[in-house]
Steps between C-alpha positions, in 0.01 A plus 500: 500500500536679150361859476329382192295231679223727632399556133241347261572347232388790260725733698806241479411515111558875474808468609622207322397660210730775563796264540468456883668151548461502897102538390523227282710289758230555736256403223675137483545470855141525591377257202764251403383201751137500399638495114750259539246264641265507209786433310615255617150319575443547140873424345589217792822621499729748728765604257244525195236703751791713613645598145116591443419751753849624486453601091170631588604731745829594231212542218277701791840759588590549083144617443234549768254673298381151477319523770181737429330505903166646355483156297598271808654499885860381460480190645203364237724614195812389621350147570341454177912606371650253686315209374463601130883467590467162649311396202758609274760365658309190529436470105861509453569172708597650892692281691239330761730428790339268777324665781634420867211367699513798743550774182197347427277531855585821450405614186136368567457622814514208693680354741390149521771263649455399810717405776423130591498425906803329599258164613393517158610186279768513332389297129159747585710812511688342115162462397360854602804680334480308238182551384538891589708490238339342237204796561773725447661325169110455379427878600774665327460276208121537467508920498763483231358302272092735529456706223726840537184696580371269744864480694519851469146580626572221785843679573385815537194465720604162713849541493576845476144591703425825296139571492307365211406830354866620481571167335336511214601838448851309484344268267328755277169318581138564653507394836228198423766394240737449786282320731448232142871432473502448872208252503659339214840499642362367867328237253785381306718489904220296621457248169869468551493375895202288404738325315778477727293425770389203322846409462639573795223462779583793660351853560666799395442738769709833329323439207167528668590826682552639161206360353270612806620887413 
């Protein structure tokens, strides 16, 4: 374990500012995962996510005074960098590489597939996976195309499970404002599997989990 990691973010910041690069390696070890995955919720894309946080963390080393911890904990600033990022990046036409079912799982939190008993039939079993994966198409499909605040404000608290206060501090909006794009984005989800399901016939059980939340 690095020296460094007994210390707080603030203390990290001293020394970074001082030109300490083991600080600031210390910095990026402890918050690159929960970074990249907001990134890539929110971009839908590995390479593009990775080139974000990465310049972020270049822009963060070259000056550091822009972070000002009487105005905001780390963590709430640099969120609210990374996606004005992603949004940028976004405007100018990111590539949006597929998501891999399982990338996928994960980046929600869930971990629905589930292993069918060996009795089970085997054109049930087709079925099953295929429909699984048709929730997941719809899913992914459905967040991108909400309204950037919604996603975001759907990303952050669902996905990314920060508390809601905290969020909107990302967002630059009153709490209350947060739990409107929320309702509105749960809204828009749930217009889109009535829809669906009137297509299809079939319940969407991850979508419903997210929904409940």
């Amino acid at each position: 374990m690095s020296a460094y990691a007994q210390f707080d973010d603030r203390r990290l910041f001293e020394l970074i500012r001082s030109g300490n690069h083991d600080a600031f390696t210390q910095l990026v070890t402890r918050y690159t995962d929960q970074f990249f995955a907001l990134a890539y919720r929110t971009l839908g894309s590995v390479e593009d996510a990775r080139d974000v946080v990465q310049q972020a963390f270049v822009n963060l080393w070259v000056r550091p005074h822009m972070w000002r911890p009487d105005k905001a904990k780390f963590t709430t600033w640099f969120y609210r960098v990374i996606l004005n990022a992603c949004h940028d990046q976004l405007r100018r036409g990111a590539k949006t590489a597929t998501v891999e079912p399982a990338e996928f799982d994960r980046a929600v939190g869930e971990t629905f597939m589930e292993s069918h008993s060996a009795t089970k039939d085997v054109a049930d079993t087709v079925a099953e996976r295929q429909h699984t994966e048709w929730q997941r198409h719809s899913l992914r499909r459905w967040i991108a195309e909400l309204p950037s605040a919604q996603r975001d404000a759907l990303t952050l608290v669902v996905q990314s499970e920060l508390p809601q206060r905290e969020a909107a501090e990302v967002l630059g909006v009153s709490v209350k404002a947060l739990e409107s794009l929320l309702i509105r984005a749960k809204r828009n989800l749930a217009q889109q599997l009535a829809v669906e399901q009137s297509k299809q016939r079939r319940d969407s059980p991850l979508l419903r989990n997210i929904l409940s939340q």
